[in-house]
C-alpha positions in Angstrom: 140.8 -52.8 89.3 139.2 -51.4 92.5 136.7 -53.3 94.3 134.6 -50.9 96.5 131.4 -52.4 97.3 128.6 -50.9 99.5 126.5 -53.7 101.8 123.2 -52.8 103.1 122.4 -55.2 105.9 119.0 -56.2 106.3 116.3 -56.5 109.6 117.0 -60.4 109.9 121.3 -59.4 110.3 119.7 -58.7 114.1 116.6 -59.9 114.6 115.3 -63.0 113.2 111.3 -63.8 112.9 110.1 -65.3 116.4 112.9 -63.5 118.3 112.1 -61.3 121.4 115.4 -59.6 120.5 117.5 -59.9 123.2 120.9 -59.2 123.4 122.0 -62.4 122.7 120.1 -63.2 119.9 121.4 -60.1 117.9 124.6 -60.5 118.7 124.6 -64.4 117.4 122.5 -63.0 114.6 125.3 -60.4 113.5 127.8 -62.9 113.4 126.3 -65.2 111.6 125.4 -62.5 108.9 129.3 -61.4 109.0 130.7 -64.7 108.6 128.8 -64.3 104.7 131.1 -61.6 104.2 134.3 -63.6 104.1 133.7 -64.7 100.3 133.8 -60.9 99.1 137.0 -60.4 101.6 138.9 -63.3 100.1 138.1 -61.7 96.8 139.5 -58.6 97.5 136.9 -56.2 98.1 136.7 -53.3 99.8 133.8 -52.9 102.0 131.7 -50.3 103.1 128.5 -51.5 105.7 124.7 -50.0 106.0 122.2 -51.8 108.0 119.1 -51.0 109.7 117.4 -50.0 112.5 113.5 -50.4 112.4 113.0 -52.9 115.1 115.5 -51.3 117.4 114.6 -47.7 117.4 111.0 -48.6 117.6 111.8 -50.4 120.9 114.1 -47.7 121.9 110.6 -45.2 121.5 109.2 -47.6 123.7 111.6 -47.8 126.0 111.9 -44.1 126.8 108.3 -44.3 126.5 107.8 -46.6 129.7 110.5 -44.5 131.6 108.7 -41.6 131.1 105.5 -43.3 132.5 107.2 -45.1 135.3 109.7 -43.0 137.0 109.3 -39.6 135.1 113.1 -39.6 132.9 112.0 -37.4 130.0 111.8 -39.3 126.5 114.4 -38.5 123.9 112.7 -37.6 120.4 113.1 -40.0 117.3 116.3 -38.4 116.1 118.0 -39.1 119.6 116.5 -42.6 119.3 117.9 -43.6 116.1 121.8 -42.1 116.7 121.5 -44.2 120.0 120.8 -47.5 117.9 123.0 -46.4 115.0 125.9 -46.7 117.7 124.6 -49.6 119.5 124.0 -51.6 116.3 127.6 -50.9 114.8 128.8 -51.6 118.4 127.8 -55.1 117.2 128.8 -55.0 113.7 132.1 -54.0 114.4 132.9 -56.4 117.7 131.2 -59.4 115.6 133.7 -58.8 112.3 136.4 -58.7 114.2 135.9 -62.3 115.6 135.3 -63.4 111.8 138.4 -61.6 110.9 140.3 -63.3 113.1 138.6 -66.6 112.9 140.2 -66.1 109.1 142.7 -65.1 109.5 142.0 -61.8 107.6 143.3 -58.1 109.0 141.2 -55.2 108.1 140.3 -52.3 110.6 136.7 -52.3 111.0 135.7 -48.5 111.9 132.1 -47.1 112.7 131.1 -44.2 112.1 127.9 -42.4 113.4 126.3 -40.5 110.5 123.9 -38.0 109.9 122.0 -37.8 106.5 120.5 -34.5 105.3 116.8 -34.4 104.3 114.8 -31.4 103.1 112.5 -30.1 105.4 110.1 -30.1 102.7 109.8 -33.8 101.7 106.1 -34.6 101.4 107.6 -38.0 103.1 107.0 -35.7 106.4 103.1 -36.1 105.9 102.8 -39.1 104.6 104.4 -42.0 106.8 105.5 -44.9 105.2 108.7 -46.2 107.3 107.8 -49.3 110.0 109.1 -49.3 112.8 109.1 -51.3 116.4 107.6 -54.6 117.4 104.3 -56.2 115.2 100.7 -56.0 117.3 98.0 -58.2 116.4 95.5 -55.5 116.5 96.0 -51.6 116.0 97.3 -49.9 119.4 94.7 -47.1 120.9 97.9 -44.7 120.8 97.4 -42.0 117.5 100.4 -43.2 116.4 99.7 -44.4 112.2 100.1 -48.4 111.5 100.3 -50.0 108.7 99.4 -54.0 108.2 102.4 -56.2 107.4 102.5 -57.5 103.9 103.6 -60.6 105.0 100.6 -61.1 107.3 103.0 -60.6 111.0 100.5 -58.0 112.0 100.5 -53.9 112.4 103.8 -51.8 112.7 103.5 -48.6 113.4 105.0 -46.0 110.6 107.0 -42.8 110.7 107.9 -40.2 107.8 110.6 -41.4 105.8 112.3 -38.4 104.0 114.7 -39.0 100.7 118.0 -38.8 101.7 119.9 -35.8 99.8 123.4 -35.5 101.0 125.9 -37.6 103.8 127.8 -36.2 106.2 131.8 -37.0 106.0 130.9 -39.7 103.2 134.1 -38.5 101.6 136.0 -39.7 104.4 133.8 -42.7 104.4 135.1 -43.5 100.6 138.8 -42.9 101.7 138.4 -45.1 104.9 137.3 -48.3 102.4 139.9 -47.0 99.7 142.6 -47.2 102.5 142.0 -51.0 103.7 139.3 -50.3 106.6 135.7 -52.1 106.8 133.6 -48.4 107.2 129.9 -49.1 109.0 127.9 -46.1 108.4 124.6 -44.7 107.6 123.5 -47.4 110.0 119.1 -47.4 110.2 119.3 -45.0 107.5 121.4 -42.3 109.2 120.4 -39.5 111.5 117.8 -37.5 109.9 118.7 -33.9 110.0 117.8 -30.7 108.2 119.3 -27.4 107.6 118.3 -24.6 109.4 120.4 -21.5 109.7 123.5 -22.4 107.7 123.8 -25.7 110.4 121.9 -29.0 111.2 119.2 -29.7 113.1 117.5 -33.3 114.0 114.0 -34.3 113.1 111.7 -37.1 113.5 111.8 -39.7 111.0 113.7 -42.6 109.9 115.2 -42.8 106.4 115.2 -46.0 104.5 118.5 -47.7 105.3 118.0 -49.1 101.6 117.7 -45.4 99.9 120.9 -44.4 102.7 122.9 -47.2 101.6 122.6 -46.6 98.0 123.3 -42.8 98.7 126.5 -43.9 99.8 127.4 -46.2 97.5 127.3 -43.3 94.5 128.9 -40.9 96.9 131.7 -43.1 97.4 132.0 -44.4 93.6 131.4 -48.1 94.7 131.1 -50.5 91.8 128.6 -52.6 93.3 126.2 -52.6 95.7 124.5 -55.6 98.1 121.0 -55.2 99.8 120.4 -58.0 102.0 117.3 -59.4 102.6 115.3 -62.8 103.8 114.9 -64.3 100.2 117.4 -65.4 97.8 116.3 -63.1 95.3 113.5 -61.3 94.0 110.6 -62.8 92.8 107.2 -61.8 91.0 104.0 -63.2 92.1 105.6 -63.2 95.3 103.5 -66.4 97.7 100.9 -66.4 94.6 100.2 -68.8 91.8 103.0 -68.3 89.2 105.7 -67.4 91.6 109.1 -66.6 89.6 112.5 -65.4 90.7 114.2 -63.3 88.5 117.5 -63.5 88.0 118.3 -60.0 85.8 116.4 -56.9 85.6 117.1 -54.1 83.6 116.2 -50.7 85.3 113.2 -50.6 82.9 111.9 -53.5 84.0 112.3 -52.6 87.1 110.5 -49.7 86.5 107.6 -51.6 85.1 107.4 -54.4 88.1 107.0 -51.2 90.1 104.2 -49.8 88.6 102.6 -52.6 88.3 102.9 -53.8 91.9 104.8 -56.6 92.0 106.8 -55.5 94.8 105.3 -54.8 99.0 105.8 -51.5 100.1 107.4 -52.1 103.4 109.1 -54.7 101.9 110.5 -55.2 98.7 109.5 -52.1 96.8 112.0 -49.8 98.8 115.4 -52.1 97.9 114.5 -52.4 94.0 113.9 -48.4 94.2 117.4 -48.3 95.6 118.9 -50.9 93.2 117.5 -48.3 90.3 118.6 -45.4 92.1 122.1 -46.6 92.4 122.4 -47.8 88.6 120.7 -44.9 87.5 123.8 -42.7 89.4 126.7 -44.7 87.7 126.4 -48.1 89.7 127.6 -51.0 87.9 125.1 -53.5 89.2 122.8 -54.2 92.4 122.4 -57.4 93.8 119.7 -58.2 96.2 119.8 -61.6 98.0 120.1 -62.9 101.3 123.7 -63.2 103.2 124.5 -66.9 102.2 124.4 -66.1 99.1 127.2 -63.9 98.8 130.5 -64.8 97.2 128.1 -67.1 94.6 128.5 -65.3 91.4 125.0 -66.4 90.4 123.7 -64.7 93.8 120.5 -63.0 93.8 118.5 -60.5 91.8 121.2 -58.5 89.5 119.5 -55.1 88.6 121.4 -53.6 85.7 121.5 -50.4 83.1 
């Protein structure tokens, strides 16, 4: 039986907490997160990489930012931003894989694939920004920009929209990449936001959840399972409270439920259980959510389930 799986790196496959985020770090950082993918390769699978891009494009905004200010290069709009990250990030994915690969002694192409993702120009996401992005400040800047306060207590991030993803460009080719042997990275922070506008596509500012994206892709493709990587092992109510609990299953009901009844951070863990429902509720088999050790442990993580 086919083994198509979808894997949705998390923020910590780059940039760990405490980290200024150089180069070296990330690169160190993506290895470390690829060398947890040679359980599901010895086991057959074919694999088919998300990851994303929050900390990245937010310093990339930044960067044109100060550029701008200091020696008058014009700044490149969000859209620009995240395609340059998307390729710099897979850049690392892919260069990182192969040294596993061969370090295994495995042989699989690893291809990237820069991607644009189709929202509608309508999404009330567009006036309500939810997405964080860039480096945590102790206090809120004086800039305009919206910032939200880190669940976890790291400080404010400042937020962009963060429109649902409807459709992915070339994800058919995507599926027949994986099918045909290759390790596909794609939708990478989410994928290029881009509406339609005159029978073609146009960029716009945002950044869609790589989570959402990922999950996207995984029913486009027909994947059986899907992995979103995080920082915990799996998901937990009461979350740093009295009466913390991991869960091991949850139905899509209950998942529904923990929702509503606010068990889960926005910013944080909210956004991957939506996606594990989203994918079972579009013919996935099962969603795991747990952190990259963990994989290849058939007890792994937080299974979400019909």
């Amino acid at each position: 039986m086919e083994k198509l799986a979808v894997v949705a790196f998390g923020g910590n496959a780059l940039l760990r907490s405490g980290q200024k985020g150089t180069f070296e770090e990330q690169v160190a950082n993506v290895e470390r997160t690829c060398e947890n993918l040679v359980p599901l390769l010895e086991q057959g699978y074919q694999l088919i990489i998300g990851h994303g891009n929050g900390p990245q494009v937010g310093n990339g905004l930044l960067r044109h930012a100060a550029g701008e200010k200091e020696y008058g290069l014009p700044a490149m709009p969000m859209d620009f931003c995240g395609a340059e990250t998307q390729g710099s990030i897979a850049y690392l994915i892919e260069t990182a894989l192969e040294r596993v690969l061969v370090r295994h002694g495995l042989h699989r192409p690893v291809v990237s694939l820069v991607t644009r993702v189709e929202v509608k120009a309508d999404d009330p996401g567009f006036s309500n920004p939810t997405k964080p992005v860039g480096p945590y400040y102790p206090e809120i800047p004086a800039d305009g920009a919206v910032y939200r306060e880190d669940p976890k207590g790291r400080g404010w991030r400042k937020v962009v929209p963060s429109p649902v993803p409807v459709a992915i460009c070339n994800v058919d080719l995507v599926g027949r990449l994986a099918r045909e042997g290759c390790i596909v990275v794609t939708v990478g922070g989410g994928g290029i936001p881009v509406v339609e506008d005159g029978g073609a596509l146009k960029g716009v500012e945002a950044v869609i959840d790589k989570d959402l994206a990922s999950a996207l892709c995984a029913v486009k493709t027909g994947a059986r399972e899907f992995y979103i990587l995080t920082d915990v092992p799996k998901v937990y109510i009461h979350f740093r409270q009295p009466g913390e609990q991991a869960l091991d299953v949850m139905t899509v009901a209950q998942a529904k439920k923990l929702l509503a009844d606010g068990e889960f951070a926005e910013g944080s863990m909210a956004p991957k259980v939506r996606a594990g429902i989203f994918f079972i509720e579009n013919g996935g088999e099962s969603c795991i959510i747990t952190e990259a050790g963990e994989l290849g442990n058939p007890s792994c993580g937080t299974r979400i389930i019909q």
